[in-house]
N, C-alpha and C positions, 0 to 999 in steps of 0.2 A: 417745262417749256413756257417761256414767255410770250403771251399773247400781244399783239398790238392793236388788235381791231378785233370784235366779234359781230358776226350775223345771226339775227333769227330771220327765219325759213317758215312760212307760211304754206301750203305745200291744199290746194283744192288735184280733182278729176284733171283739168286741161291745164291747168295755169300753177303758177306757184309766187308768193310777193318773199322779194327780200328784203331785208332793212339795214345797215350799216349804224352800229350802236354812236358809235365815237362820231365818224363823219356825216352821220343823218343822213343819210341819202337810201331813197329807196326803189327800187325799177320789180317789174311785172315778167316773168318768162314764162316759158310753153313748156309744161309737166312733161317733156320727151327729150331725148340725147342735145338735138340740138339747143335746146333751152337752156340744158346743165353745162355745157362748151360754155355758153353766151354768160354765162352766172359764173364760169370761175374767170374768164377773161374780164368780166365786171366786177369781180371783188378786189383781183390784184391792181387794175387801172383806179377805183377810188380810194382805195385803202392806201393805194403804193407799198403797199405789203405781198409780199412771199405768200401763197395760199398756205402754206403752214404754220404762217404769222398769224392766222385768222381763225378763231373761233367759231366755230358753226354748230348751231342747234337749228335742230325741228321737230315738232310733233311726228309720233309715231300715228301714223293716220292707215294703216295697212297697206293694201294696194296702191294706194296714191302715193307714201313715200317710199314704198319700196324700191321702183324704179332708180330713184334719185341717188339713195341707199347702196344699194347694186354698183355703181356709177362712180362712187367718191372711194369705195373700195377698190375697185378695181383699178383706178391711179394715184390708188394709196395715200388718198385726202383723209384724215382723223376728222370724225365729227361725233356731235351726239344725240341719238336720236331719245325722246324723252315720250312718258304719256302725257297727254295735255293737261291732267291734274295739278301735277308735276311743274309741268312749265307755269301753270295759272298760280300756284303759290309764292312763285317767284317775284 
């Protein structure tokens, strides 16, 4: 599957930061349903990418990205969640 754009996923308690690798652009949501709406309607509008155009990583942080996790499964968005080890070797 050919990516066009990937996101890393910052993911605290209330909030979570996203960053758009290719297009640099990065905006702040609210760790809850409506934040995760507001974050795919923001990937597909700066990317102009298909949300399965887009790469997505975040730390697996427990309870904080689970929500999120839950969420991209259930309208069967692929991402991956990683330990922050992991992602920090990168």
């Amino acid at each position: 599957m050919n990516k066009k754009e990937t996101v890393g996923i910052d993911i605290s308690k209330s909030t979570f930061d996203a960053y758009l690798y290719v297009n640099r652009k990065h905006k702040e949501f609210s760790n809850n349903p409506k934040g995760f709406t507001a974050l795919v309607n923001w990937l597909e509008a700066c990317s102009k990418s298909k949300i399965n155009e887009i790469g997505i990583c975040f730390e697996h942080t427990g309870l904080y990205s689970l929500p999120l996790a839950t969420f991209f499964y259930k309208i069967k968005i692929i991402y991956s969640m990683l330990p922050g080890m992991e992602i920090k070797k990168y």
